[in-house]
C-alpha positions in Angstrom: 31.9 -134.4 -64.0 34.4 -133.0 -66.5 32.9 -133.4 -69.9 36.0 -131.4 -71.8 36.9 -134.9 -73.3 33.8 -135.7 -74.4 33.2 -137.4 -78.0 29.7 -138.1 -78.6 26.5 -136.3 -77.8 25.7 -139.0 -75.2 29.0 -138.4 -73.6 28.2 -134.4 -73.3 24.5 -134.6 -72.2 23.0 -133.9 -69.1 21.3 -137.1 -67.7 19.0 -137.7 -66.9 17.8 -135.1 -69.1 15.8 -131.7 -67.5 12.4 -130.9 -68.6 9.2 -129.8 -68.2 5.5 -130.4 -69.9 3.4 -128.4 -71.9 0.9 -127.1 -69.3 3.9 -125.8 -67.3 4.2 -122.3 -66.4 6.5 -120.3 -68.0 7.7 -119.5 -64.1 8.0 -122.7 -63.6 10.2 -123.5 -66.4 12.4 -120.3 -65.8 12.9 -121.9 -62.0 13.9 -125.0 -63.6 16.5 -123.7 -66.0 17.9 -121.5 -63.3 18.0 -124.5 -60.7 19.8 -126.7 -63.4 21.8 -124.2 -65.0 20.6 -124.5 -68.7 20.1 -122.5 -71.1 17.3 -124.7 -73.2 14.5 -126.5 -71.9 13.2 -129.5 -73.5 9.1 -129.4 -73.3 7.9 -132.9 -73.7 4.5 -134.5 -73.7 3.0 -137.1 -71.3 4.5 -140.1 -73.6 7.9 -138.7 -73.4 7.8 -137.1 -76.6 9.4 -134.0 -77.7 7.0 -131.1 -78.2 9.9 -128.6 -78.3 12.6 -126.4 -76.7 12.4 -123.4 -74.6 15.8 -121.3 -74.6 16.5 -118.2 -72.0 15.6 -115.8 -74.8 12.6 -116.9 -75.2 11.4 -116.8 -71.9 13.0 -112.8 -72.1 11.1 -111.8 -74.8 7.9 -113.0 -72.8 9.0 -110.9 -70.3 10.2 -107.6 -72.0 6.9 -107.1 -74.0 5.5 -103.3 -74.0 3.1 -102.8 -71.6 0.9 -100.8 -74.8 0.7 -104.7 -76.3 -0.2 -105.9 -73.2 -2.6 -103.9 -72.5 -4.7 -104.3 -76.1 -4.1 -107.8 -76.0 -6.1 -108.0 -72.7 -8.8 -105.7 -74.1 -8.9 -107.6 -77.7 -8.7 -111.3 -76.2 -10.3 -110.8 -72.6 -12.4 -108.0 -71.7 -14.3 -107.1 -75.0 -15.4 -111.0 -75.0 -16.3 -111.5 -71.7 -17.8 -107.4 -71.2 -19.0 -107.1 -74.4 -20.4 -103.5 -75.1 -19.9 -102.6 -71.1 -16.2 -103.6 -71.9 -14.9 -99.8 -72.9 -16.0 -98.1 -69.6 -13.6 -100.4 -68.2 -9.9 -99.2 -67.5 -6.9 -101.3 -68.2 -3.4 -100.0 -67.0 0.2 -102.0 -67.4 2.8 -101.0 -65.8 6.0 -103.1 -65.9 4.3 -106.0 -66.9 1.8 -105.7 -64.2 -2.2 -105.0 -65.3 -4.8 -103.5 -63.5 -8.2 -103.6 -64.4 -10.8 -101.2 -62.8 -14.4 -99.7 -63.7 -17.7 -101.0 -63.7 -19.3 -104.1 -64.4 -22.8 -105.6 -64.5 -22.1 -108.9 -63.9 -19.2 -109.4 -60.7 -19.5 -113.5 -61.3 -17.0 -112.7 -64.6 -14.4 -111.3 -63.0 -12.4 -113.5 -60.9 -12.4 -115.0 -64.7 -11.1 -111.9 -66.1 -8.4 -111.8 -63.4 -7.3 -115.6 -64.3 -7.4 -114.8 -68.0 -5.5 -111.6 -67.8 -3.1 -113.4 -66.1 -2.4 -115.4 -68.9 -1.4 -112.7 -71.3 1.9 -113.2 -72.1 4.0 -110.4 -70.8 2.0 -110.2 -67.8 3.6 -110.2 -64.1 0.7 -109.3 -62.0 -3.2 -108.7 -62.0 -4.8 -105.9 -59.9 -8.4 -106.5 -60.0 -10.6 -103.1 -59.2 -13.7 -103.8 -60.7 -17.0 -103.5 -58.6 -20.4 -104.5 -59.7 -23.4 -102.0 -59.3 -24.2 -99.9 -56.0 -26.7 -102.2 -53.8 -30.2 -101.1 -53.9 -31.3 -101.9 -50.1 -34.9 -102.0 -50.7 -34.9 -104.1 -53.8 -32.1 -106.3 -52.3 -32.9 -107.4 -49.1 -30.8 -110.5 -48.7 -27.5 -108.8 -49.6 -25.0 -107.2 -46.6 -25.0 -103.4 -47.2 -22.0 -102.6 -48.2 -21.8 -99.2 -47.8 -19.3 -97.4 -46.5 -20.8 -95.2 -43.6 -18.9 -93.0 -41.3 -19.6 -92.6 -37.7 -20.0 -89.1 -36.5 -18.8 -88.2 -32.6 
């Protein structure tokens, strides 16, 4: 429809109107405004209300934040909390956005929960999750595979 004519806002708006809810990703609201061709993005709540907008630059600025902020963000908010004084001998790299986490950890139960909360950072892309627990002792734990890597000699 041809909306050049238009002379009130209810004449120019889009109806019904595009949105999306709080809990939505910011993905997910990107591939909404692309699919509908708008460049704000009414977030409303379960009643209907409005919570707020989301414009195209905001959604960039997500996006374009330095890998070095990133990366202490995930250290202040994640990993010191969660690691506490094991946290430093763990390693986290960004690259474009995309973090990888690596050392060595006591407990392995935490970290699928570091992955998920890393992945909430804003800025970040991607999580590559490297961290192992401790070697297996074989003799003190005799329910658990051995997880060794062993090489066959010919």
């Amino acid at each position: 429809m041809y909306k050049a004519g238009a002379v009130t806002a209810g004449e120019l708006m889009t109806a019904p109107a595009v949105t999306v809810t709080p809990d939505a990703t910011l993905a997910r609201a990107a591939r909404v405004m692309a699919r509908h061709r708008v460049k704000r993005l009414p977030v409303v709540g379960h009643d209907g209300a409005l919570k707020g907008i989301v414009s195209r630059s905001d959604l960039l600025k997500v996006f374009l934040r330095d890998d070095e902020d990133i990366a202490e963000e995930a250290r202040r908010e994640v990993v010191e909390p969660l690691f506490g004084t094991h946290a430093e001998a763990l390693r986290i790299e960004v690259r474009d956005g995309v973090v990888t986490l690596s050392g060595l950890v006591h407990d392995t139960a935490l970290v699928p929960l570091a992955a998920l909360l890393v992945r909430a950072v804003e800025g970040v892309v991607d999580v590559q999750c490297a961290l192992t627990g401790p070697a297996r002792h074989p003799d003190l734990d005799p329910d658990l595979p051995d997880t060794r890597r062993t090489s066959a000699s010919t």
